[in-house]
C-alpha positions in Angstrom: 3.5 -13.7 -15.6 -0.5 -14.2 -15.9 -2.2 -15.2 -12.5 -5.5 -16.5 -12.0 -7.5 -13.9 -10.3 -8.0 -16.5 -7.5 -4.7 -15.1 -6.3 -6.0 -11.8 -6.4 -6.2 -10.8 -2.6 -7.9 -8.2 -0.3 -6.3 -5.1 -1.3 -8.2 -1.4 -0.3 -6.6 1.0 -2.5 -3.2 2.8 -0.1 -4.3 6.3 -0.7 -7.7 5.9 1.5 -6.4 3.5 3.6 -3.0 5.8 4.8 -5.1 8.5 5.6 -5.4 6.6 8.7 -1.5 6.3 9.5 -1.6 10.6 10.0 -4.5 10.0 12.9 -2.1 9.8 15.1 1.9 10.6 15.9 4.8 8.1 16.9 8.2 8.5 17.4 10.8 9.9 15.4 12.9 6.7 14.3 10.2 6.7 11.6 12.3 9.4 10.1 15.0 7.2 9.5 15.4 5.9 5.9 17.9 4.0 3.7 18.5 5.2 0.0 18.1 1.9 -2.5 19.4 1.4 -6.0 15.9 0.1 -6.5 14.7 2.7 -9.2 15.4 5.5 -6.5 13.0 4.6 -3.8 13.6 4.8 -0.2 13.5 2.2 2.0 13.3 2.4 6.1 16.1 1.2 7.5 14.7 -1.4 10.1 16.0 -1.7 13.5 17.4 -4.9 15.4 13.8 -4.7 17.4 12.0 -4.6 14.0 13.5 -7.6 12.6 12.5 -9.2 15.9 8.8 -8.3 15.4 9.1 -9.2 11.6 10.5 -12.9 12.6 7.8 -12.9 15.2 5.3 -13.1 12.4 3.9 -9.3 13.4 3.8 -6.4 11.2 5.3 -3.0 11.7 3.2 0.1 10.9 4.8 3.7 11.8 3.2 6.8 11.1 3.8 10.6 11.0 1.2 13.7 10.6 2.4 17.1 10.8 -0.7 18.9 9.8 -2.4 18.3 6.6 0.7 16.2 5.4 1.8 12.8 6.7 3.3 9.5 5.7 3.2 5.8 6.6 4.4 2.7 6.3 3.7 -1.0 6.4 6.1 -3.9 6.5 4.9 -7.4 7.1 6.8 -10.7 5.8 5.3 -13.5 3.8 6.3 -17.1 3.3 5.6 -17.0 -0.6 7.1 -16.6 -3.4 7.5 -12.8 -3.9 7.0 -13.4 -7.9 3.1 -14.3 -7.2 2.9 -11.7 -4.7 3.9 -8.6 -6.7 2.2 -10.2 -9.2 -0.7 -10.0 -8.2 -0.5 -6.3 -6.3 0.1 -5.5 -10.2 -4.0 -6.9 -10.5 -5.8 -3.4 -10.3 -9.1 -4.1 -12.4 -9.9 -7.2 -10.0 -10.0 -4.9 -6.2 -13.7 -4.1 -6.6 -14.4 -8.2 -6.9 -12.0 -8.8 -4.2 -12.1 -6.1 -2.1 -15.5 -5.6 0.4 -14.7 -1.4 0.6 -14.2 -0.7 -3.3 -17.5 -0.7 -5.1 -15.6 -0.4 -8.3 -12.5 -0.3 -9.8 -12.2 1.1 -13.2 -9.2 0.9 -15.2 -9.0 4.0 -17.3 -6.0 3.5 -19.4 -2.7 0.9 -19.7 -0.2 0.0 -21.5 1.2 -2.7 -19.4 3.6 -0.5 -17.7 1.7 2.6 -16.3 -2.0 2.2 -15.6 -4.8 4.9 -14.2 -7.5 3.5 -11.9 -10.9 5.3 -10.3 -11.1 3.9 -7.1 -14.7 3.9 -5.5 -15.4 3.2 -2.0 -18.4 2.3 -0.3 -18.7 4.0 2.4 -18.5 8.1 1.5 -18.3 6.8 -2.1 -15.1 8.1 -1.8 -13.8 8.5 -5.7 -9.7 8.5 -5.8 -8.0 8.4 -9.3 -4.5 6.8 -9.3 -1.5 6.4 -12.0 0.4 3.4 -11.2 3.8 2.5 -12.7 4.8 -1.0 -12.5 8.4 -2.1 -12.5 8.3 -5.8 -13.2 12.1 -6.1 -12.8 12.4 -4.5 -9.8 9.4 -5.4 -8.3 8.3 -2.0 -7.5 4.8 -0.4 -8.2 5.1 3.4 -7.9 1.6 5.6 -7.1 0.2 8.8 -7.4 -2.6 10.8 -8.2 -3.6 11.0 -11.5 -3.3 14.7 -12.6 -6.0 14.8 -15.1 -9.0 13.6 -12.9 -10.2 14.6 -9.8 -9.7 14.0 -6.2 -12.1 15.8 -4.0 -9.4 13.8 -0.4 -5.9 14.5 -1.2 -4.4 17.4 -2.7 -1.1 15.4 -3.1 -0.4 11.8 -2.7 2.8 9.1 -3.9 4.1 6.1 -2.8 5.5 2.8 -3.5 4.7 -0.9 -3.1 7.9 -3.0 -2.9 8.7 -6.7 -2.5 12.0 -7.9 -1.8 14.0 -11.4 -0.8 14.8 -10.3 2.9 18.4 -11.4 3.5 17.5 -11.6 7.5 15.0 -14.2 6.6 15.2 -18.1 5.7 14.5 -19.3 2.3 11.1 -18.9 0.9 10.0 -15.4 2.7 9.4 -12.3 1.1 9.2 -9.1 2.4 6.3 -6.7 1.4 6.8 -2.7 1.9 3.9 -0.1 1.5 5.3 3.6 2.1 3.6 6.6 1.1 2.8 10.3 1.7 0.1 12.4 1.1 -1.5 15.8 1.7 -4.9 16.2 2.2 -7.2 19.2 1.5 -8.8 21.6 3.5 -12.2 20.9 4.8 -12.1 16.9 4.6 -14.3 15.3 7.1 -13.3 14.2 10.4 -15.6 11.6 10.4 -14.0 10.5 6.8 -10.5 10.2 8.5 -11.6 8.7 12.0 -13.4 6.1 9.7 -9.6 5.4 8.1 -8.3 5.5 11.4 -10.3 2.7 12.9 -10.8 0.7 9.5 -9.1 0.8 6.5 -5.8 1.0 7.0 -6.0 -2.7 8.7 -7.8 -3.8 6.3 -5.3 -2.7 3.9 -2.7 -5.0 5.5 -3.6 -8.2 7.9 -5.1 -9.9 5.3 -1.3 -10.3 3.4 -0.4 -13.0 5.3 -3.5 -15.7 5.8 -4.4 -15.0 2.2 -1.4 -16.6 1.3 -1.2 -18.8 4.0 -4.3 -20.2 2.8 -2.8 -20.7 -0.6 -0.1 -23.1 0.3 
């Protein structure tokens, strides 16, 4: 399914922007997760008080830092068709036109399944190098570094975007998921991950739903 790239939203790259979720700790119930059939991803298992805050029109973010290594997640519902909207998370080449923090983004190779990126952001001209795998079927796009190119941030880093008909929702909502976990190196900057703390990683999300919104 082509799209124009006018439906190709505000999107800083996960990897920079999750950095941010391992700032800080929250409680434990983060650790709970559902296994899906979805291509072997694992999805939290949201609570009754979730729900509420996802029907509320809120998001849910949850982190957890134990050290170098952390993960996050994002959940926010979106009264769209969830097609267009994985459609166009599948849209790497357009981020640097769309997003204000990526100077460029470079597509390095694709074959319309798995794609590499270089990421460059403008403040720290942060380079991060990314294989994607898109599963059109599922509607799943799996991330991780790119093992053949550098990245001076994160010694380790994979993930998933996921969108999904939420049963728990009336017709016409989708339900966006963005979970990852990373490990960082040695010697990064604090000033480099307070700046991810404060910034990026709501950047990364708040625009989901008045981009779309705007849309309709």
């Amino acid at each position: 399914m082509f799209i124009n790239k006018n439906f190709v939203f505000l999107l800083p790259f996960l990897y920079f922007s999750l950095v941010s979720c391992f700032h800080k700790q929250i409680p434990p119930r983060f650790c709970v997760l559902c296994k899906s059939s979805r291509s072997n991803i694992v999805l939290p298992d949201l609570t009754v008080q979730d729900k509420r805050i996802l029907a509320a029109g809120e998001m849910i973010e949850k982190q957890e830092r134990n050290g170098s290594k952390g993960r996050g997640l994002v959940v926010v519902d979106i009264q769209f068709s969830p097609e267009v909207v994985f459609e166009t998370l599948t849209q790497f080449a357009m981020y640097q036109n769309m997003i204000p923090i990526i100077k460029s983004s470079t597509i390095i190779s694709s074959d319309g399944v798995t794609t590499t990126a270089e990421y460059v952001f403008t403040r720290f001209f942060l380079r991060v190098n990314v294989k994607h795998i898109v599963l059109q079927q599922q509607r799943i796009v799996k991330f991780t570094l790119d093992p053949n190119r550098v990245n001076p941030v994160f010694r380790e880093a994979d993930g998933f975007w996921h969108v999904e008909i939420p049963a728990d929702r009336p017709k016409g909502y989708c339900r966006v998921y963005l979970v990852a976990q990373i490990v960082t190196r040695k010697g990064v900057p604090t000033l480099l991950i307070d700046y991810a703390a404060t910034t990026a990683l709501s950047r990364a999300t708040k625009w989901l739903k008045p981009f779309f919104e705007h849309l309709k």
